[in-house]
MMTF fields as JSON, N, C-alpha, C and O atoms, coordinates in Angstrom:
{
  "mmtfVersion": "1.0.0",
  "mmtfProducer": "UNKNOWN",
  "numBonds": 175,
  "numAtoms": 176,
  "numGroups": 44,
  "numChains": 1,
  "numModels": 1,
  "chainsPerModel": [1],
  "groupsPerChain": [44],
  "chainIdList": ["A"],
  "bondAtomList": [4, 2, 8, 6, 12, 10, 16, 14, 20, 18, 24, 22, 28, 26, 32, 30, 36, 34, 40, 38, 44, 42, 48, 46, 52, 50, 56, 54, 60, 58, 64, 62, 68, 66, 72, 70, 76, 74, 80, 78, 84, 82, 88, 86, 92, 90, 96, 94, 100, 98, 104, 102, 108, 106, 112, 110, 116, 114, 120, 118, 124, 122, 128, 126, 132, 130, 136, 134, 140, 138, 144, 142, 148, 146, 152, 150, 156, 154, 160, 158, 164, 162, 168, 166, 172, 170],
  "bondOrderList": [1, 1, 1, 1, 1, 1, 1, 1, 1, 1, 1, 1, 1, 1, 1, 1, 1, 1, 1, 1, 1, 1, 1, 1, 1, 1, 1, 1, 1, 1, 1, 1, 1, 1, 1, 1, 1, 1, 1, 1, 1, 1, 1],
  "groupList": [{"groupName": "UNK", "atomNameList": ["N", "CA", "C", "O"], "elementList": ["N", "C", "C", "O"], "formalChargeList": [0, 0, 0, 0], "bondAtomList": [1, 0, 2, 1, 3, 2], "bondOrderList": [1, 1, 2], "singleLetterCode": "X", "chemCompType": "L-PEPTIDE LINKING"}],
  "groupTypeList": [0, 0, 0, 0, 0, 0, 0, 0, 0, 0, 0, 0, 0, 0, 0, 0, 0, 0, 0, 0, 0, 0, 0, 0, 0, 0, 0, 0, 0, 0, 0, 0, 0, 0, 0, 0, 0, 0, 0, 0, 0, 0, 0, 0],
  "groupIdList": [1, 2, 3, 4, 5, 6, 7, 8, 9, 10, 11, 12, 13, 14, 15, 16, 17, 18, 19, 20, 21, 22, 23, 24, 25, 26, 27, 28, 29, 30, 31, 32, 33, 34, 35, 36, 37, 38, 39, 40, 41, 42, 43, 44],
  "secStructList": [7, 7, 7, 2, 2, 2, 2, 2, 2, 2, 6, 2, 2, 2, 2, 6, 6, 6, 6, 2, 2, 2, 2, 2, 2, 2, 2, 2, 2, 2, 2, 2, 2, 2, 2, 2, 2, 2, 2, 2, 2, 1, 7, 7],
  "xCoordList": [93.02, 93.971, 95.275, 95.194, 96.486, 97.805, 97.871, 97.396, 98.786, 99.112, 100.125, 100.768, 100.52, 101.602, 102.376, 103.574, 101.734, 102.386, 103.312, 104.482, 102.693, 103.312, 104.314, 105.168, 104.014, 104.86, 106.469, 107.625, 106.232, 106.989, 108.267, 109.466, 106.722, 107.949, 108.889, 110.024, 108.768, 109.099, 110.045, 110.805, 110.219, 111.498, 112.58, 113.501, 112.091, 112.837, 113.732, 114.961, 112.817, 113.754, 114.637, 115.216, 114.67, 115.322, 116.383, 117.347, 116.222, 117.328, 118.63, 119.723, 117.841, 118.605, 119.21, 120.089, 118.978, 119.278, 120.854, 122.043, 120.293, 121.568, 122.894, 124.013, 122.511, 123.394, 124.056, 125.19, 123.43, 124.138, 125.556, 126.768, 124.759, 125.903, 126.541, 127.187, 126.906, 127.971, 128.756, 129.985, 128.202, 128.921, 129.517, 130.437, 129.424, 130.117, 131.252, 132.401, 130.988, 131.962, 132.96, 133.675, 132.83, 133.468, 134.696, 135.876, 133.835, 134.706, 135.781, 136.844, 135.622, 135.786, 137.655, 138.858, 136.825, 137.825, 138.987, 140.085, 138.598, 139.336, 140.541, 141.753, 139.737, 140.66, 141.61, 142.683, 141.528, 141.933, 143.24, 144.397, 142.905, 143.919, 145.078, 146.282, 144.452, 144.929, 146.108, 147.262, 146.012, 146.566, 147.613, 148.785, 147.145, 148.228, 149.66, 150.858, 148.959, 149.929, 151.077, 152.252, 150.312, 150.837, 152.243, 153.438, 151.542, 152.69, 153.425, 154.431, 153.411, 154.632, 155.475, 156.655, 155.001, 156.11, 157.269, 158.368, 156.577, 157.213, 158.394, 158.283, 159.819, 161.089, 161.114, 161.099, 161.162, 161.96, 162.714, 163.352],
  "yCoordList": [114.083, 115.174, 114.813, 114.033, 115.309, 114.71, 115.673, 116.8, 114.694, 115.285, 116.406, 115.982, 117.33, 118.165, 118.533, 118.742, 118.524, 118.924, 117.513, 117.53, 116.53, 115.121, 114.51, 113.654, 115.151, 114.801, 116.303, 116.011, 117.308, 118.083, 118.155, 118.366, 117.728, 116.341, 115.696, 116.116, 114.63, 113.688, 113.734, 112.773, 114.898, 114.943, 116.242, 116.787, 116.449, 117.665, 116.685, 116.74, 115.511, 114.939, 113.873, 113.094, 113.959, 113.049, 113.172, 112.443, 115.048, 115.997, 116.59, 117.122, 116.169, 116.463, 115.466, 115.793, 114.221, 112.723, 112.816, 112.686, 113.055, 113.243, 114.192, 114.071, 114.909, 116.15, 115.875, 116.33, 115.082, 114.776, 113.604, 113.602, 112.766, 111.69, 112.225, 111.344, 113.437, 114.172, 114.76, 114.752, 115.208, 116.044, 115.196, 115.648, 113.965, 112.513, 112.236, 112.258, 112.013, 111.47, 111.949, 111.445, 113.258, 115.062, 114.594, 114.244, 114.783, 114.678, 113.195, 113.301, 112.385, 111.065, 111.52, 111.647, 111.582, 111.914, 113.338, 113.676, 113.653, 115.531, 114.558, 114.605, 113.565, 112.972, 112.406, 113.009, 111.106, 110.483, 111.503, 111.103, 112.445, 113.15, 113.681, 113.573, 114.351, 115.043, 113.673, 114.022, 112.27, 111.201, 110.875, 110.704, 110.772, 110.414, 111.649, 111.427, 112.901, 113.645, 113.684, 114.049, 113.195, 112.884, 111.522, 111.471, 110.818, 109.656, 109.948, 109.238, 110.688, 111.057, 111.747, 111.397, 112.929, 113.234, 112.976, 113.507, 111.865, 111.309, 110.626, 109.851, 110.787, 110.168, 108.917, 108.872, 107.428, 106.271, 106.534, 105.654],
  "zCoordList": [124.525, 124.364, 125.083, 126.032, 124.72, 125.16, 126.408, 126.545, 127.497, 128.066, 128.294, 129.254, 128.034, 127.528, 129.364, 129.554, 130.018, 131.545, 131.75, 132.134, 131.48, 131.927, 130.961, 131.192, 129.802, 128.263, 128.674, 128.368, 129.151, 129.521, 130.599, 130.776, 131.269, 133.231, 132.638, 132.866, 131.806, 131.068, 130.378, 130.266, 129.741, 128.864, 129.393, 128.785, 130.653, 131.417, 132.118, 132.076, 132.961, 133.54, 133.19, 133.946, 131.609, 131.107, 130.857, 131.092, 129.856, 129.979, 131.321, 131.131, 132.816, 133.373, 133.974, 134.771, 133.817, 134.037, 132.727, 133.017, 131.45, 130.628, 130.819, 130.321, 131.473, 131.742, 133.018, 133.164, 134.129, 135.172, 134.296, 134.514, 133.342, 133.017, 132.318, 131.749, 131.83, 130.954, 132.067, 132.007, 132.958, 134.249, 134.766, 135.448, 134.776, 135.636, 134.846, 135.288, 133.853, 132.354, 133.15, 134.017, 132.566, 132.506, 133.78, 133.779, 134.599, 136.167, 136.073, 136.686, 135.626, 135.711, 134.514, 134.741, 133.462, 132.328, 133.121, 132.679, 133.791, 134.589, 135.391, 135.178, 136.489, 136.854, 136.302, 136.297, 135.679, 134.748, 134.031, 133.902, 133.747, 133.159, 134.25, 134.02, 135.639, 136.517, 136.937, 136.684, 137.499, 137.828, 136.809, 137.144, 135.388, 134.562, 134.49, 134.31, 134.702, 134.885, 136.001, 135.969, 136.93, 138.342, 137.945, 138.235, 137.359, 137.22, 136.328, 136.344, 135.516, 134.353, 134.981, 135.019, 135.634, 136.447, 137.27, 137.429, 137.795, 138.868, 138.482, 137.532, 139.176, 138.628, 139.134, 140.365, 138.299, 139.018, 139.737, 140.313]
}
C-alpha cells in the first residue's frame, strides 16, 4: 500500500522549496529594478 503521509511530506516540501525560489527571484528582480532606477536618475 502507498505511502500517502510520506508521498504528502514529499510534495509539500517541494512546494515550499518552489515558492521560497519565486520569493528570491521576486526580491532579486525588486532590486534590480529599485538600482536601475537609482542610476537613471542620477545627473553626470
Amino acid at each position: 500500500m502507498a505511502d500517502y503521509k510520506e508521498m504528502y511530506f514529499k510534495l509539500l516540501n517541494a512546494t515550499e522549496d518552489a515558492i521560497r525560489i519565486l520569493i528570491k527571484a521576486q526580491q532579486e528582480c525588486e532590486e534590480m529594478y529599485i538600482s536601475s532606477e537609482d542610476e537613471e536618475g542620477k545627473q553626470p
